[in-house]
C-alpha positions as CSV (number, residue, x, y, z in Angstrom):
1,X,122.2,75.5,62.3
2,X,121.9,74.7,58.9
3,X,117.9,74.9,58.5
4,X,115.0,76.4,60.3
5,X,113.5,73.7,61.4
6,X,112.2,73.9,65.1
7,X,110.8,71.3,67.6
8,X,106.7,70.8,67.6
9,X,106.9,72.0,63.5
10,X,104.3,70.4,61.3
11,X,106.0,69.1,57.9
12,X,104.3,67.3,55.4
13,X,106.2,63.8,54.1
14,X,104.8,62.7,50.5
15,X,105.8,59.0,48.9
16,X,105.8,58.1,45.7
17,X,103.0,55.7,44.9
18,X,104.1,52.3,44.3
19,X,102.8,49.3,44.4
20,X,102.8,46.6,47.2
21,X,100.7,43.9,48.3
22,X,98.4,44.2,51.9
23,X,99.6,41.3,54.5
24,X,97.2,41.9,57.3
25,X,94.3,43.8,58.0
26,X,92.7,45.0,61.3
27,X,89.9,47.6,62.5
28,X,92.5,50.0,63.0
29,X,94.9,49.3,60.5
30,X,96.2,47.5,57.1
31,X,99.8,46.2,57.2
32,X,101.7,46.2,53.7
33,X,104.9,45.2,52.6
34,X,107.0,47.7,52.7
35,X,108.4,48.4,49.1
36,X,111.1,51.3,49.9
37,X,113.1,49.4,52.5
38,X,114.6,46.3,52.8
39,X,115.0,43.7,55.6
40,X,118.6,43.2,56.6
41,X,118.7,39.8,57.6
42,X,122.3,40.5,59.2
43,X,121.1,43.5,61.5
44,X,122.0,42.2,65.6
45,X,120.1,44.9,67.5
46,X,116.4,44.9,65.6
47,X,114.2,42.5,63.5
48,X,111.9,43.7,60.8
49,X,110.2,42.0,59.1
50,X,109.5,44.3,56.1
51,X,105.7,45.0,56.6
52,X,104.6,48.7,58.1
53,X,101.0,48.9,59.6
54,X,99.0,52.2,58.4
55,X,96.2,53.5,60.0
56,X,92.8,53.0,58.1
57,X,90.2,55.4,59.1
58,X,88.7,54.3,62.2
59,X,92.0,55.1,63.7
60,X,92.4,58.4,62.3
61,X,91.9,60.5,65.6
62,X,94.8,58.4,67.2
63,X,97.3,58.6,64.1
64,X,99.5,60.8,62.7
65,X,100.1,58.9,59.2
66,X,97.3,58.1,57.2
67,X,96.4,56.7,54.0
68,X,95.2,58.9,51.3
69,X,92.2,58.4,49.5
70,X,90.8,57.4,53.0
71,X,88.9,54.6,52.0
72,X,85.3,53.4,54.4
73,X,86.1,49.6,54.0
């Protein structure tokens, strides 16, 4: 193998900020558009629609992604 990588390792995944606008929000989580992919409007076997829902606080104990600065409201 070419790394040391191992099943159950804990790696931490940093984006660059960028901005993006919110398209939903819920008690559990805030949906945005996604700004680092695009939808493929071609693709047969999945259908995105370019928005990823991230966790907001009150689901913190169920998520692994999170928001940072966790924000009350």
């Amino acid at each position: 193998m070419s790394h040391d990588y191992r099943p159950g390792d804990v790696l931490l995944l940093e984006c660059p900020s960028t901005e993006t606008a919110v398209t939903g929000v819920t008690r559990y989580y805030v949906s945005v558009r996604w700004p680092w992919l695009e939808v493929d409007p071609q693709a047969e076997n999945i259908r995105w629609n370019g928005q990823r829902a991230l966790p907001t606080p009150a689901a913190r104990e169920r998520e692994i992604f999170r928001t940072e600065p966790a924000r009350p409201h």
